[in-house]
C-alpha positions as a Markdown table, in Angstrom:
| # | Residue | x | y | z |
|---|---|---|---|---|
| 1 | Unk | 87.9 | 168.1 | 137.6 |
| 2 | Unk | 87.7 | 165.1 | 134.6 |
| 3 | Unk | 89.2 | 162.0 | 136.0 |
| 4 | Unk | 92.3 | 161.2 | 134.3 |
| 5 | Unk | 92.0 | 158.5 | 131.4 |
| 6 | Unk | 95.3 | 156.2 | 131.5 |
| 7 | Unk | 94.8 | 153.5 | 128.4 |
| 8 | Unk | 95.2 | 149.8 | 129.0 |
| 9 | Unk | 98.6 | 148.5 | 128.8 |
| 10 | Unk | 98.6 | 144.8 | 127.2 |
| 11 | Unk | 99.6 | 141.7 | 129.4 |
| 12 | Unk | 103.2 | 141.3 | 129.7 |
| 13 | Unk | 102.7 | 137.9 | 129.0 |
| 14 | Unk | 101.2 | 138.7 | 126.1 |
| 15 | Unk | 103.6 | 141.0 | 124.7 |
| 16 | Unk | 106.5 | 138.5 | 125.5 |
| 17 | Unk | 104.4 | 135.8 | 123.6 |
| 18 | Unk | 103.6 | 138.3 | 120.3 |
| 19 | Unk | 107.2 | 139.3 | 120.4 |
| 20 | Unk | 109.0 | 135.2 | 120.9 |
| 21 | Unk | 106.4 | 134.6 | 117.9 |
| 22 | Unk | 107.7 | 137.2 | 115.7 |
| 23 | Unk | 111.3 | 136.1 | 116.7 |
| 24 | Unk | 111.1 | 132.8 | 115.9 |
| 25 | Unk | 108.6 | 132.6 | 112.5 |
| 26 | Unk | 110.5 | 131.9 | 109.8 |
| 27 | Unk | 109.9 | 134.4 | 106.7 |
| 28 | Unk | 107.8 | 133.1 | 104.1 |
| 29 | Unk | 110.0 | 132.3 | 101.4 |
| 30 | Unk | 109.1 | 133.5 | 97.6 |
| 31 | Unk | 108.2 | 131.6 | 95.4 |
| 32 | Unk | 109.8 | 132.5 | 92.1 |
| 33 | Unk | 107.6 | 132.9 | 89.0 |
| 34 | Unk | 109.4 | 132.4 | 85.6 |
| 35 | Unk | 108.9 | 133.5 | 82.0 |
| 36 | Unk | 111.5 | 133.6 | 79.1 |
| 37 | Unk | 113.2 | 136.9 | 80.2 |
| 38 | Unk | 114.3 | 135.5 | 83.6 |
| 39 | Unk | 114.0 | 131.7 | 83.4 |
| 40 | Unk | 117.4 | 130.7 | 81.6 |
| 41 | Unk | 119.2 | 132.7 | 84.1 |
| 42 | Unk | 117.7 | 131.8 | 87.0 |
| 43 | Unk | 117.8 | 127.7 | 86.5 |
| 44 | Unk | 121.7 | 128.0 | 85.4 |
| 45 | Unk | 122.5 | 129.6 | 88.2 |
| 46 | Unk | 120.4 | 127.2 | 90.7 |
| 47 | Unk | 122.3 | 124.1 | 92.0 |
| 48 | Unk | 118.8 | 122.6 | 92.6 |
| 49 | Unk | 115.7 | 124.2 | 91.2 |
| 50 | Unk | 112.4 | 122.6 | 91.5 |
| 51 | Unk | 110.1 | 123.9 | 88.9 |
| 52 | Unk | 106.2 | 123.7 | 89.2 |
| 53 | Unk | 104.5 | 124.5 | 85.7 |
| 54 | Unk | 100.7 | 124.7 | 87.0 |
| 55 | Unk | 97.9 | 126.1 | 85.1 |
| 56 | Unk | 95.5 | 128.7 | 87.7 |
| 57 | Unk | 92.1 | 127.1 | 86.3 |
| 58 | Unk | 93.4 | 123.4 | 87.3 |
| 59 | Unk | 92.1 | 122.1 | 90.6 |
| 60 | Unk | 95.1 | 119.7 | 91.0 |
| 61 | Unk | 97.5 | 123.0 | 90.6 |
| 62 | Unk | 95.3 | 124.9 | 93.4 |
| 63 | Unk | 95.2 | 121.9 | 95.7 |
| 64 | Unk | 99.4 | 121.7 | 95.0 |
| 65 | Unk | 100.0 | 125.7 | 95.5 |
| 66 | Unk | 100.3 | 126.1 | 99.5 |
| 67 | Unk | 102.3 | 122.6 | 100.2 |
| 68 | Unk | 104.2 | 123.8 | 97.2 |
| 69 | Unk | 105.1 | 127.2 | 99.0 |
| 70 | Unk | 104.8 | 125.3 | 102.9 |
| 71 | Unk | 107.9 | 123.0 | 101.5 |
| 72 | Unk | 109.6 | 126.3 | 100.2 |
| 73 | Unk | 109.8 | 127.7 | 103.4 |
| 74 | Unk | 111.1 | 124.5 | 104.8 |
| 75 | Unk | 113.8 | 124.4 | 103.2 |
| 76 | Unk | 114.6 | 127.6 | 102.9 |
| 77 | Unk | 115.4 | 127.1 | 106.7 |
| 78 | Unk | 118.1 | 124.8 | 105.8 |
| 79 | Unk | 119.5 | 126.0 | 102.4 |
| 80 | Unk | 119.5 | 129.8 | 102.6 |
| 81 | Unk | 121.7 | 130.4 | 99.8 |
| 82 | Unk | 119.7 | 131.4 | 97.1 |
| 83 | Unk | 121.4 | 129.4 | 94.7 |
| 84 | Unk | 121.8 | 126.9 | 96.7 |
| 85 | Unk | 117.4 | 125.2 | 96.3 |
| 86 | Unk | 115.2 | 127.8 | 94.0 |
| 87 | Unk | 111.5 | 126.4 | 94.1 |
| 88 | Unk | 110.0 | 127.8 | 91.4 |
| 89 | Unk | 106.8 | 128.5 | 88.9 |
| 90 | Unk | 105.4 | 128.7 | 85.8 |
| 91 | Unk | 102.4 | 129.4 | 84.8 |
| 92 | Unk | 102.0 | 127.5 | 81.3 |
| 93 | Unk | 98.5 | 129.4 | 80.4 |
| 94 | Unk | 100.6 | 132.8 | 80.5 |
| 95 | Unk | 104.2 | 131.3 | 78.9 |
| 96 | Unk | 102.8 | 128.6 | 76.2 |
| 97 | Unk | 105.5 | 128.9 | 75.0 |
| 98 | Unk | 108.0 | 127.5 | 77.9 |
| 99 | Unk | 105.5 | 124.9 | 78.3 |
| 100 | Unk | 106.2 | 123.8 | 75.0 |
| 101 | Unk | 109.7 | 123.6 | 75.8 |
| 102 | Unk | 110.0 | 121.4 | 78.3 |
| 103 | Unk | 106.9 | 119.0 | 76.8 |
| 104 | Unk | 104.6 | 119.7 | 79.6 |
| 105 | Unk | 101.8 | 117.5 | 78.3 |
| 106 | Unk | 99.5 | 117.5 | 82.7 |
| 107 | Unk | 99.1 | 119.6 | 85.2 |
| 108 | Unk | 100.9 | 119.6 | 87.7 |
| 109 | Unk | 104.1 | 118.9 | 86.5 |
| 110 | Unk | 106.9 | 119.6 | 89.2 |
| 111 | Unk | 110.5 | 118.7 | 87.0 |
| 112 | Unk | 114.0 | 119.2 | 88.7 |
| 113 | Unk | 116.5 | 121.0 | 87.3 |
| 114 | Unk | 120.1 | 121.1 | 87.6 |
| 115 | Unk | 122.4 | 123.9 | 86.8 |
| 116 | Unk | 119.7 | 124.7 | 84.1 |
| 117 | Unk | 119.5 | 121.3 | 82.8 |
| 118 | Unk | 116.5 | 119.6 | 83.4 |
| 119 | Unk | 116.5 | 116.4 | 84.6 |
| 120 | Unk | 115.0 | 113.2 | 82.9 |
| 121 | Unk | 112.7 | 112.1 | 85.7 |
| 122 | Unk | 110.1 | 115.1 | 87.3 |
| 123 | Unk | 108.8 | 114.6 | 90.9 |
| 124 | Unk | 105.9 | 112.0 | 91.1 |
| 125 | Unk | 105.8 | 111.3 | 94.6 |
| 126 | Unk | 103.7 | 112.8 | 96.9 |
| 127 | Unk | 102.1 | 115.8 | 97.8 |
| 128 | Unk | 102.9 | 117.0 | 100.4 |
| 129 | Unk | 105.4 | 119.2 | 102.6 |
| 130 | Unk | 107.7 | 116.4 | 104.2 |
| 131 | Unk | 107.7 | 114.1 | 101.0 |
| 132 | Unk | 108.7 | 117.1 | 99.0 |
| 133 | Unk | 111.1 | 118.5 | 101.7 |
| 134 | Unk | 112.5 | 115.1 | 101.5 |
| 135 | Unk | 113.1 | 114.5 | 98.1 |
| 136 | Unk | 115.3 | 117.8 | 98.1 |
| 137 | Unk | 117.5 | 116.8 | 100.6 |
| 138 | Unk | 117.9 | 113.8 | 98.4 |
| 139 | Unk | 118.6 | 115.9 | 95.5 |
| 140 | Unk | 120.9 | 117.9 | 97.4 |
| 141 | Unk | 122.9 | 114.8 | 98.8 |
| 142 | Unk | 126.3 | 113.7 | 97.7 |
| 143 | Unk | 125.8 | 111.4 | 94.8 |
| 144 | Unk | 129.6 | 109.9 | 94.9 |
| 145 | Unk | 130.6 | 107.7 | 97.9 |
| 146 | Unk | 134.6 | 108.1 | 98.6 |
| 147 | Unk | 136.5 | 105.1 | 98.5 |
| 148 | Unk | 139.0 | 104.3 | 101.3 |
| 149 | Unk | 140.3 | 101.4 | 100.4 |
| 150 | Unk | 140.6 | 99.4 | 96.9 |
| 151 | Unk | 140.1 | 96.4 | 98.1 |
| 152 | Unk | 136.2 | 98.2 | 98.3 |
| 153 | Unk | 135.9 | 98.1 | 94.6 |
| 154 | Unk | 136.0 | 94.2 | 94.9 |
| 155 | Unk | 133.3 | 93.9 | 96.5 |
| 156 | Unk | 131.1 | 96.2 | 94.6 |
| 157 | Unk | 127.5 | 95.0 | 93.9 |
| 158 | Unk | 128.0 | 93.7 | 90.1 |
| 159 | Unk | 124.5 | 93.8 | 89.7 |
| 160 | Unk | 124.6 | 97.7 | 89.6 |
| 161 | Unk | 126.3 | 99.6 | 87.2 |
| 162 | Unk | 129.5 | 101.1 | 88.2 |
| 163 | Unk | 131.0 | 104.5 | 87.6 |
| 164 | Unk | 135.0 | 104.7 | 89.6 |
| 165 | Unk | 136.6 | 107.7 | 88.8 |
| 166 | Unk | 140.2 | 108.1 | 90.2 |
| 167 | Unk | 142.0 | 111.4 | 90.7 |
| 168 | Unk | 145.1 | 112.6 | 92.4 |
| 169 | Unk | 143.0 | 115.7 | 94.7 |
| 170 | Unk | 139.6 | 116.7 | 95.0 |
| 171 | Unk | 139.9 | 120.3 | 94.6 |
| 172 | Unk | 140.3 | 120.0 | 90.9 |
| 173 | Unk | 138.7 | 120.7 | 87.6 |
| 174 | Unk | 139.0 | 117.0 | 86.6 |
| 175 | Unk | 136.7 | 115.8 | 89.8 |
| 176 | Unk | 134.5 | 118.8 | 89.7 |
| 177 | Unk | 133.3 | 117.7 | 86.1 |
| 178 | Unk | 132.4 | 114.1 | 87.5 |
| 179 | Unk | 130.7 | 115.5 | 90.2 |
| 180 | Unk | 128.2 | 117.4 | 87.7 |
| 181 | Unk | 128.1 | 114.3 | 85.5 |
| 182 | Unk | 127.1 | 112.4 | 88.9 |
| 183 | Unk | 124.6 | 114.9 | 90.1 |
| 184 | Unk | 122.5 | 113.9 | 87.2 |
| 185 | Unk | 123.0 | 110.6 | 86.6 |
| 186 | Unk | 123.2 | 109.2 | 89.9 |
| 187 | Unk | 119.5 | 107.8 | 89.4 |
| 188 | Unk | 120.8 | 105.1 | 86.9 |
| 189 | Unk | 124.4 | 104.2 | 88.0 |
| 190 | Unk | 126.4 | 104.0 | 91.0 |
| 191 | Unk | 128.8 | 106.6 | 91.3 |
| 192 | Unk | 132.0 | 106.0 | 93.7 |
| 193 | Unk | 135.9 | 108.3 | 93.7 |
| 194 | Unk | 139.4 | 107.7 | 95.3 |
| 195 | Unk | 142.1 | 110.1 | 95.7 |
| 196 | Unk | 145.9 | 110.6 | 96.2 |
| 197 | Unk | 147.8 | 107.5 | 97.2 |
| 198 | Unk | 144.7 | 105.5 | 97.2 |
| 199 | Unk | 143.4 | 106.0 | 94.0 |
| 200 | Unk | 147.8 | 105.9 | 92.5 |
| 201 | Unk | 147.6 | 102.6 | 91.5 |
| 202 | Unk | 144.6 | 103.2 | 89.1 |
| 203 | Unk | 146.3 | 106.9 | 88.2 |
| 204 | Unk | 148.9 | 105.3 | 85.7 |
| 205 | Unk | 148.1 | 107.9 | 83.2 |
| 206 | Unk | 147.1 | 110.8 | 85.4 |
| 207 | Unk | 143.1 | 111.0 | 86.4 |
| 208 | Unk | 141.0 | 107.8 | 85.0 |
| 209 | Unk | 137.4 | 107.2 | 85.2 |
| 210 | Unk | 136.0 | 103.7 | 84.6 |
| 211 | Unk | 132.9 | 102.0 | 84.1 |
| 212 | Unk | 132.3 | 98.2 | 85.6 |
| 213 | Unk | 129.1 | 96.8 | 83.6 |
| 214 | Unk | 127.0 | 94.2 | 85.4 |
| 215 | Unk | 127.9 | 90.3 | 85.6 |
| 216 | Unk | 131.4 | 89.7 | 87.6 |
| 217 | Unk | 133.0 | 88.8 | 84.0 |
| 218 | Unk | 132.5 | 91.6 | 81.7 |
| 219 | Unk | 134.9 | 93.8 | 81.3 |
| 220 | Unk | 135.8 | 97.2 | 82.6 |
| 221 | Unk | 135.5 | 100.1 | 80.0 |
| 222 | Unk | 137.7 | 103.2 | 80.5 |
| 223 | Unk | 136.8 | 106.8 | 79.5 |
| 224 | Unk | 139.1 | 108.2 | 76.9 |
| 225 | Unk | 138.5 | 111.7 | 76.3 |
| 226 | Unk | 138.9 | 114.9 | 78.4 |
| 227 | Unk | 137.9 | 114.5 | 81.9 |
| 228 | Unk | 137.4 | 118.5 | 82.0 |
| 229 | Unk | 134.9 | 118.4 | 79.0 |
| 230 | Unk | 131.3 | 117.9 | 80.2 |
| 231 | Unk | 129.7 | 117.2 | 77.0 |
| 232 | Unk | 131.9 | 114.2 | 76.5 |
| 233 | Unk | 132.0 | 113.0 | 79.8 |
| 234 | Unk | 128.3 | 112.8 | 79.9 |
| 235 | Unk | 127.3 | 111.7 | 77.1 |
| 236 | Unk | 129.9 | 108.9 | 77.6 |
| 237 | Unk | 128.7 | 107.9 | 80.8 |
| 238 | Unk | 124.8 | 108.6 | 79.7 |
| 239 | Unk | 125.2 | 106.1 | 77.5 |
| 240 | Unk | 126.8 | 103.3 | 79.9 |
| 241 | Unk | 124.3 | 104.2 | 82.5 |
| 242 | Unk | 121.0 | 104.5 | 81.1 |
| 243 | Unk | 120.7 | 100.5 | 78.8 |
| 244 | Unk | 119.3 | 100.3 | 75.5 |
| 245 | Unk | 117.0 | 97.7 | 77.1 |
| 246 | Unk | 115.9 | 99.0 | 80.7 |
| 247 | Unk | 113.6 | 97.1 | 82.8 |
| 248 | Unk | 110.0 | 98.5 | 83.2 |
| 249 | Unk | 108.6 | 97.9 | 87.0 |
| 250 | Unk | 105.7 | 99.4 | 88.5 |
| 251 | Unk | 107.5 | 102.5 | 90.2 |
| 252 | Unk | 108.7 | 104.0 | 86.4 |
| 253 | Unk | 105.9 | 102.7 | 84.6 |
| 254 | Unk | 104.1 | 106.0 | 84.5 |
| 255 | Unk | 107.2 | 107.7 | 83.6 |
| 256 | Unk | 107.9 | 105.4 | 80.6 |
| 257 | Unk | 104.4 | 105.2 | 79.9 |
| 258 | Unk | 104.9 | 109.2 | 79.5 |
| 259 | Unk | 107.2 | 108.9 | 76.8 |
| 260 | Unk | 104.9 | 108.5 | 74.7 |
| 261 | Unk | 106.8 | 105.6 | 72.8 |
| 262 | Unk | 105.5 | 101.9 | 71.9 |
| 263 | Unk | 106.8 | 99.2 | 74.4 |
| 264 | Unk | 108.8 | 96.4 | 72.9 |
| 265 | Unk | 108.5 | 94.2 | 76.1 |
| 266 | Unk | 110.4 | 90.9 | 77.0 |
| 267 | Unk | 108.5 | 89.1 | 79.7 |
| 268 | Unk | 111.0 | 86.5 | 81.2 |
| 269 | Unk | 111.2 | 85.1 | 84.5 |
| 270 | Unk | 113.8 | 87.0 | 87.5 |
| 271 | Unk | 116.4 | 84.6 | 86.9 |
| 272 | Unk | 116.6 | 84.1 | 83.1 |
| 273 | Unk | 119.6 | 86.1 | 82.7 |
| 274 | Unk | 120.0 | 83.5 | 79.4 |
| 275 | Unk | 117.1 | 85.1 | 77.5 |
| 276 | Unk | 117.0 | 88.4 | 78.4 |
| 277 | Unk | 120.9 | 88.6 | 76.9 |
| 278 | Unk | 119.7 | 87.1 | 73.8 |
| 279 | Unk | 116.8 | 89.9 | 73.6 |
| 280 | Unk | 119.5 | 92.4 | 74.5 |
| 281 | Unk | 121.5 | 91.5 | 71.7 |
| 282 | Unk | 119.3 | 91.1 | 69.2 |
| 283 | Unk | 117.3 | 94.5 | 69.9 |
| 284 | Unk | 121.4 | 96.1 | 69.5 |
| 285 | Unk | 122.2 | 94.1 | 66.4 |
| 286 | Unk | 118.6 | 94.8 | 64.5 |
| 287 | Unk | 116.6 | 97.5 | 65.9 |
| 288 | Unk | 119.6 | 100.0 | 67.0 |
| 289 | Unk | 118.1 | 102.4 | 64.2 |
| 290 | Unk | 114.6 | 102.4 | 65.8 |
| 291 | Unk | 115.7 | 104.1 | 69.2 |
| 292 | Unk | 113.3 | 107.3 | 69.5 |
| 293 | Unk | 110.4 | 105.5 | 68.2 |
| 294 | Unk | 110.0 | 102.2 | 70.2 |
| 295 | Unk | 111.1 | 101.5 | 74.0 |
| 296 | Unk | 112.7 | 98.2 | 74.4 |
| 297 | Unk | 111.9 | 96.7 | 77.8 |
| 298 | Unk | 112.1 | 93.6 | 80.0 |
| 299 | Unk | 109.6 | 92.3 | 82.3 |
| 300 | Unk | 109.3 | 90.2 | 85.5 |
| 301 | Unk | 107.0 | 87.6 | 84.4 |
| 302 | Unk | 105.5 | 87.1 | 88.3 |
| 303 | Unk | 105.4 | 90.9 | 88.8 |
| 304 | Unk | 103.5 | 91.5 | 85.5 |
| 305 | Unk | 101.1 | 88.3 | 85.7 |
| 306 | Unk | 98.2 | 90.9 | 84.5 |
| 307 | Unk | 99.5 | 91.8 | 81.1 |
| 308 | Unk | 100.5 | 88.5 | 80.0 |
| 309 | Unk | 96.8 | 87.2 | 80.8 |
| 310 | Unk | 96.0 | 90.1 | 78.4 |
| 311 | Unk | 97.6 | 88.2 | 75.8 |
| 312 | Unk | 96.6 | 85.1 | 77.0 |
| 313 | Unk | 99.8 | 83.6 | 78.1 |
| 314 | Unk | 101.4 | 82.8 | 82.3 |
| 315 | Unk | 104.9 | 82.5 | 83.5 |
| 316 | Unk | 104.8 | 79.3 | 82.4 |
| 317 | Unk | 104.7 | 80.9 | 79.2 |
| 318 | Unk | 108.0 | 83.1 | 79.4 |
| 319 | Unk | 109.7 | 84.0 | 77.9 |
| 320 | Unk | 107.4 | 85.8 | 75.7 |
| 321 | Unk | 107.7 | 88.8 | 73.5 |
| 322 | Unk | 105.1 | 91.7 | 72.8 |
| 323 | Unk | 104.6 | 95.4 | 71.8 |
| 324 | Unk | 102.0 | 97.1 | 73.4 |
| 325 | Unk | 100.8 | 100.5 | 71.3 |
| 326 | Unk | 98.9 | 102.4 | 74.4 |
| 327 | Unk | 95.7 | 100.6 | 72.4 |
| 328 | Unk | 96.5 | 97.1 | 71.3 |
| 329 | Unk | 98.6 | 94.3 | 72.5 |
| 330 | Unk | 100.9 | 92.2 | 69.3 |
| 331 | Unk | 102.8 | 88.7 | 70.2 |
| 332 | Unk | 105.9 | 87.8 | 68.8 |
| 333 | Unk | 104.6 | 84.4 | 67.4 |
| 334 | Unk | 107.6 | 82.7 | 68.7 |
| 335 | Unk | 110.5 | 83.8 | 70.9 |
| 336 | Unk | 112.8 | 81.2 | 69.5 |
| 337 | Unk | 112.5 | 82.8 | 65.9 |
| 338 | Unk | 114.6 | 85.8 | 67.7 |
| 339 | Unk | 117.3 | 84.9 | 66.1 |
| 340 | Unk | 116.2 | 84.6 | 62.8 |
| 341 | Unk | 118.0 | 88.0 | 61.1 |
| 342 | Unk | 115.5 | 91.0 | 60.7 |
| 343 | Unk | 112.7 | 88.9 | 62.3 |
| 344 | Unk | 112.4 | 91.5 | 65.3 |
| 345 | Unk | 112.8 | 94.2 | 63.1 |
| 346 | Unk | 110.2 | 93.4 | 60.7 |
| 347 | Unk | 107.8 | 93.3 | 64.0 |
| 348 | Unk | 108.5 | 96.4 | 65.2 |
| 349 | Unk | 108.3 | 97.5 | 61.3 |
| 350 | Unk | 104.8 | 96.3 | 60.6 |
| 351 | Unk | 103.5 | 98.2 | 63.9 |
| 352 | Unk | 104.8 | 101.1 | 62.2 |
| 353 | Unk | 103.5 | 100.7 | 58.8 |
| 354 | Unk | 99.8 | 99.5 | 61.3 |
| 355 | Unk | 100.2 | 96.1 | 59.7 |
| 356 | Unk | 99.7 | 94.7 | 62.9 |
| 357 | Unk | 96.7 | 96.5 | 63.5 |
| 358 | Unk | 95.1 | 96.0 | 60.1 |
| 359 | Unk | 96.0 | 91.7 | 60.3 |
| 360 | Unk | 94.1 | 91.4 | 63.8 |
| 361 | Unk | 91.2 | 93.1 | 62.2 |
| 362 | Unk | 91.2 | 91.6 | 58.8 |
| 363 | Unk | 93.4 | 88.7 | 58.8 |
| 364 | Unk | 96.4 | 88.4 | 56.6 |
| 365 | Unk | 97.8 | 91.2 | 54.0 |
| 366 | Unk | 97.1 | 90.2 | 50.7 |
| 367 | Unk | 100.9 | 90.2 | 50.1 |
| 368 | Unk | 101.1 | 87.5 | 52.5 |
| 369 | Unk | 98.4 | 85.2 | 51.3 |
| 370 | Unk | 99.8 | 81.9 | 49.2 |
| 371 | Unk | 98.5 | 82.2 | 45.2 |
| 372 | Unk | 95.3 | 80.6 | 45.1 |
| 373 | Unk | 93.9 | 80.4 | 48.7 |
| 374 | Unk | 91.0 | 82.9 | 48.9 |
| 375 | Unk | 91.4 | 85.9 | 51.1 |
| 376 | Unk | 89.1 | 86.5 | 53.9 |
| 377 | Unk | 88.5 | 88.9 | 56.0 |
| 378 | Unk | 88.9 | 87.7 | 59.8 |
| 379 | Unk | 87.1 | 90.5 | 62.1 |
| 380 | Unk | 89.0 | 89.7 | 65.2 |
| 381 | Unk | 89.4 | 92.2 | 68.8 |
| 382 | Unk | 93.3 | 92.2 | 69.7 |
| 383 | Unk | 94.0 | 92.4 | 73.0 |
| 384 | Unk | 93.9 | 95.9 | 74.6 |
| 385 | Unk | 96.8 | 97.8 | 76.2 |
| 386 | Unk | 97.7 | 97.1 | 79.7 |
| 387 | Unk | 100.6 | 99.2 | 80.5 |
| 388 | Unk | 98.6 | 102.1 | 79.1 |
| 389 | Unk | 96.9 | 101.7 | 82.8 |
| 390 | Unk | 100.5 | 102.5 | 84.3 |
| 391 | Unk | 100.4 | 106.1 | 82.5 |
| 392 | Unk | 99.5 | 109.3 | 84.7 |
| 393 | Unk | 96.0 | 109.1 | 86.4 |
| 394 | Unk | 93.4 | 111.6 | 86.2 |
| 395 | Unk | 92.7 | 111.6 | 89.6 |
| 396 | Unk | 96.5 | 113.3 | 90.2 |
| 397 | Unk | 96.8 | 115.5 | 87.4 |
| 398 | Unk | 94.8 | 117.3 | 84.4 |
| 399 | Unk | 95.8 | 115.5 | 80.9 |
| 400 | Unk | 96.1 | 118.0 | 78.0 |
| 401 | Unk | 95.9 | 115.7 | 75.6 |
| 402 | Unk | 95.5 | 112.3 | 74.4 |
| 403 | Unk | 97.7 | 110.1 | 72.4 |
| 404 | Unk | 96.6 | 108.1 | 69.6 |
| 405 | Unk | 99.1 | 105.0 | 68.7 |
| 406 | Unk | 98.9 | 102.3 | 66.8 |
């Protein structure tokens, strides 16, 4: 007779270990790949949508991929709606064409999108799972912080800048506008809300949203169109938020460096409010028109010690004005001639025209030359940029191109 042949049974304890593991693994989570059939409705239907555009030949972009997807899953855990966080992809070899349309210009580029609008500042933090699982939670945070009392709005930091918006409920069309404004903007103002009876005394007219500029004197500006129309809304608040002269420090020096624009920088010291109002003012009343083709900055004379040896100056210097090109740094010849009309304009408008450029190589235009005194021509070496070092490194990302300013 054969002996009979009974097959091995597994441990037990193996079984109930295989079996708690499969339980308790979270799925991986997908990430989405777009292209122009599926991105636009995707992204407008995403409260928070983090977008990688990645090229497969990159070795930044390979490196990126699994704490990319690692972070995915991690939040996946805690946002399972699917509209809720959408981590995303694009791969900008295959779609040149969405890569042109959001100005991806390095790879990897990781932007944030909100309700399909893309926000002004991408991801540059690092890379890896919990920094990136952080900054979603961020994102996903409420950006408004509920009043309880008035007296609150006393004591508000007036060095900030303030956006109060009253309303009589919060379930309502009015508040759920300022909400979305908020979501975007919260990066450059502070956003705060009051309702019912403690908000009544501010709710005169029916709903009101205010903004309180810096300084405890100036004045309070209030909103005057339709608190359900987001186009006006925003772009009101957009353009009390975000100053026509914004500081320039070493965490969003890459990110203004990436504009690609000219900096028109006022180094002053920390607590020479006096001058940088008088830049402020001047850059409104002469250069207004030259928005989109110079960024007007200030400086902290201390923190930025480097560039002003560039141009051979020190604090002791400040205030001191400059525009640096991404190749060459100009002085203002003298910060007290601010005031002279079109003086700062005709700066910026002889970096434009590469006067600037041509005078510290060959001395004056002719044009500018008295009759009679002989022209010569002055080889000289301006100083080269220094904030162009601020701008995306190479060791993070693949540069597609290279800018060439004045």
């Amino acid at each position: 007779m054969r002996p009979a042949i009974f097959p091995l049974l597994p441990d037990p304890g193996c079984l109930l270990l295989l079996l708690v593991s499969w339980l308790f693994s979270p799925a991986k989570s997908e990430i989405t790949s777009l292209d122009s059939g599926n991105i636009d409705d995707i992204l407008n239907n995403a409260d928070v949508a983090l977008v990688n555009f990645y090229a497969d030949w990159c070795r930044f972009s390979q490196m990126l991929h699994p704490i990319f997807e690692e972070a995915s899953n991690v939040i996946k855990e805690e946002y399972p709606d699917k509209n809720q966080v959408v981590f995303a992809r694009v791969d900008c070899d295959q779609h040149s064409d969405i890569a042109q349309r959001y100005r991806i210009s390095k790879y990897p580029t990781l932007k944030l999108f909100r309700n399909g609008m893309m926000m002004k500042r991408e991801y540059r933090g690092q890379r890896s799972v919990t920094a990136i699982a952080d900054y979603i939670r961020q994102q996903k945070s409420n950006p408004i912080r509920e009043v309880q009392d008035l007296e609150e709005i006393s004591s508000l930091d007036r060095s900030r800048r303030n956006i109060i918006g009253y309303f009589e409920q919060k379930d309502s069309d009015n508040y759920r506008t300022f909400e979305r404004v908020a979501n975007i903007l919260h990066d450059d103002c502070v956003f705060l809300s009051a309702f019912g009876a403690i908000s009544k005394a501010e709710r005169f007219s029916g709903d009101n949203v205010i903004y309180k500029p810096p300084g405890e004197s100036a004045p309070d500006m209030v909103y005057l169109g339709s608190l359900t129309n987001f186009d006006l809304i925003y772009a009101w608040t957009q353009d009390k938020c975000v100053p026509l002269v914004r500081e320039i420090t070493f965490e969003n020096g890459e990110e203004l460096t990436e504009e690609g624009l000219p900096f028109l920088i006022l180094f002053h010291m920390k607590d020479d409010s006096e001058s940088l109002e008088k830049f402020q003012q001047e850059v409104a009343r002469q250069l207004i028109g030259e928005k989109g083709t110079i960024n007007f900055l200030h400086a902290d004379c201390d923190k930025f010690r480097h560039p002003l040896l560039h141009i051979q100056k020190t604090p002791a210097d400040c205030p001191v004005i400059a525009i640096d090109s991404f190749r060459h740094m100009y002085v203002f010849p003298d910060f007290s001639d601010l005031s002279i009309p079109g003086k700062l304009k005709q700066f910026v408008l002889d970096l434009h025209s590469g006067k600037l450029h041509r005078e510290f190589h060959h001395g004056p235009d002719p044009t500018d030359v008295a009759p009679g005194q002989p022209i010569q021509d002055l080889a000289s070496s301006p100083p080269e940029s220094s904030f162009q070092k601020l701008a995306p490194s190479e060791h993070r990302y693949t540069l597609l191109r290279e800018k060439d300013e004045l």
